[in-house]
Structures are given as structure tokens and as C-alpha cells.
N, C-alpha and C positions, 0 to 999 in steps of 0.2 A: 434725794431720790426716795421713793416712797417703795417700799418693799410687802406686795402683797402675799400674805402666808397663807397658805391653801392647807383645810384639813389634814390631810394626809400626812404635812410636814410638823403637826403638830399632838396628831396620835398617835406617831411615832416617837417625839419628843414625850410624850407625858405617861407611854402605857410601854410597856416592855416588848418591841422589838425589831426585826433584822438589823433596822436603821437608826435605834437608838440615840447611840453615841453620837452616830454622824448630825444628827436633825438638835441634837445637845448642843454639840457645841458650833453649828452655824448659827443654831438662836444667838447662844450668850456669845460669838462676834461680832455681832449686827446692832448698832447703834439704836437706842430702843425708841427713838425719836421719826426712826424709819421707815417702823414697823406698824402697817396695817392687817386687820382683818377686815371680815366684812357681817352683818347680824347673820347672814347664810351660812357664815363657819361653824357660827356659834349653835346653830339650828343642826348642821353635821356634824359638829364633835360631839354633841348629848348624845343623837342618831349609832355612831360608832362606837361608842361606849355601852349604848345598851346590847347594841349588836354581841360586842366582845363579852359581857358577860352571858346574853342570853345562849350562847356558843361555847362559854364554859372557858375561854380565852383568858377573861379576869375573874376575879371574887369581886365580892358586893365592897368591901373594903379596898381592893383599888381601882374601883372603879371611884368611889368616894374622895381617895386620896388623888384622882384624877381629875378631876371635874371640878375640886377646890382650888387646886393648882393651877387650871386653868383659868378659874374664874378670879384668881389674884394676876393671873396673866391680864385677862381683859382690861381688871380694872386700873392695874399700875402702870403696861408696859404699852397694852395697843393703841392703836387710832382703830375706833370701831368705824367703817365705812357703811351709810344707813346703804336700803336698797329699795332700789326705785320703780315704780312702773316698769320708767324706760329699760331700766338693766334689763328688766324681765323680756321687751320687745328686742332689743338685742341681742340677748341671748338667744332667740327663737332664730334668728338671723344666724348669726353662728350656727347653732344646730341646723338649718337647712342647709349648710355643705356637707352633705350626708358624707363624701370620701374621708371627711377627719372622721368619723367617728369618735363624736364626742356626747357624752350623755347629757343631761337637760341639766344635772345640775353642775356638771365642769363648764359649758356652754354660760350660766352663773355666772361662775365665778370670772372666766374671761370678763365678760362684760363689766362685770365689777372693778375689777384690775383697769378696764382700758376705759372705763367712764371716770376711774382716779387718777391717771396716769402714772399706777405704778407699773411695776413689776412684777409678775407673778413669780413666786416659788415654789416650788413643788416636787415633789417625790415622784412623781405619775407622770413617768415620758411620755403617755399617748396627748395629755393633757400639755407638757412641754411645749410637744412638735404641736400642737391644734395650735399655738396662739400665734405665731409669727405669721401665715399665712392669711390670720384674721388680722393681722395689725397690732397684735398684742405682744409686748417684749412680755417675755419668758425665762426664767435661770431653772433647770431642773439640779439638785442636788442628789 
């Protein structure tokens, strides 16, 4: 089974906090053989790391010390999942059931998840509950 990881599960893994721990050590339980992203995670975790420092959240050094972290994630542990047109005509699908409210780029990552046939994971319950309704298995942590 193919376990897709959604930003959020992994800016809390690599930058300090609420969820920390928890987004720790469900990484290091999960068979790394499992584990996907997608090139749109990678386009969001730079995104929320500049965020966090521009907001004074990080320093310039862990932001550094995050984003190398990350990028030894990519390159030893994920399956980079590319992204398509179609993801993107997908995702606009998804996003026209305006009752989930879901934003253009959670709406993404569904599509990406359910054009690979994983799993999505995720920290962001609204993000959780949007996928089963779209057809998208879901695990929120």
C-alpha cells in the first residue's frame, strides 16, 4: 500500500511543533518503501518554511537545517509521485464540491493520492474528511 504524505505531516515532522512527536514517530513506523510524496509537497514544504521564518516562527538556520532534512527525505526514503495535467483537471473536480471546502491545493493533493492509488495522510481533518466522499482513502493522524 502506498502511503501518500501530505505537507502538513511533514512540517510538523521536520520544524518544531504541536505535532511534533507524533508526525516523528508515525514516519519512522512506516515502511519507507510505502511512502510517497508528490513534486507539489515539495513545492509546499519550501512554501511553509519560508512562511515560518518570514513570521519569525523559525530562524534562517532551522529553516536550513530543515529543508536539508527534507531533501535527504526525498532523496533516500520517498517515491516522488510526478503531477499531471490530469491531476490538475481532477483536482478542479474535487474542488467544484464547494460543501468540502477544500482549497485548490488540498483538492491536489487528493487527486494525486487517488491517481496513485494511495493513501493520503495527513494532519488537516478538513482535508481527512474531503477525501472519502471524493473516493480518496484518507488516514488523518
Amino acid at each position: 500500500m502506498t502511503l501518500y504524505v501530505d505537507t502538513s505531516l511533514l512540517v510538523a515532522a521536520l520544524t518544531a511543533e504541536a505535532r511534533t512527536a507524533d508526525a516523528q514517530a508515525w514516519l519512522v513506523a512506516q515502511p519507507t518503501d510505502e511512502l510517497a510524496i508528490s513534486d507539489w509537497v515539495i513545492t509546499e514544504f519550501s512554501s511553509a518554511l519560508s512562511i515560518k521564518l518570514r513570521t519569525g516562527e523559525i530562524s534562517l538556520a532551522k529553516r536550513t537545517e530543515a529543508l536539508g532534512a527534507f531533501r535527504r527525505l526525498v532523496s533516500e526514503t520517498f517515491t516522488v509521485l510526478a503531477v499531471s495535467a490530469g491531476h490538475f483537471r481532477t483536482a478542479a473536480t474535487f474542488a467544484d464540491q464547494h460543501a468540502l471546502a477544500i482549497k485548490a491545493g488540498d483538492a491536489l493533493h487528493l487527486a494525486i493520492a487517488a491517481g496513485g492509488g494511495a493513501v493520503l495522510c495527513t494532519l488537516d481533518r478538513r482535508l481527512a474528511e474531503a477525501g472519502p466522499p471524493l473516493g480518496v482513502q484518507t488516514r488523518l493522524l
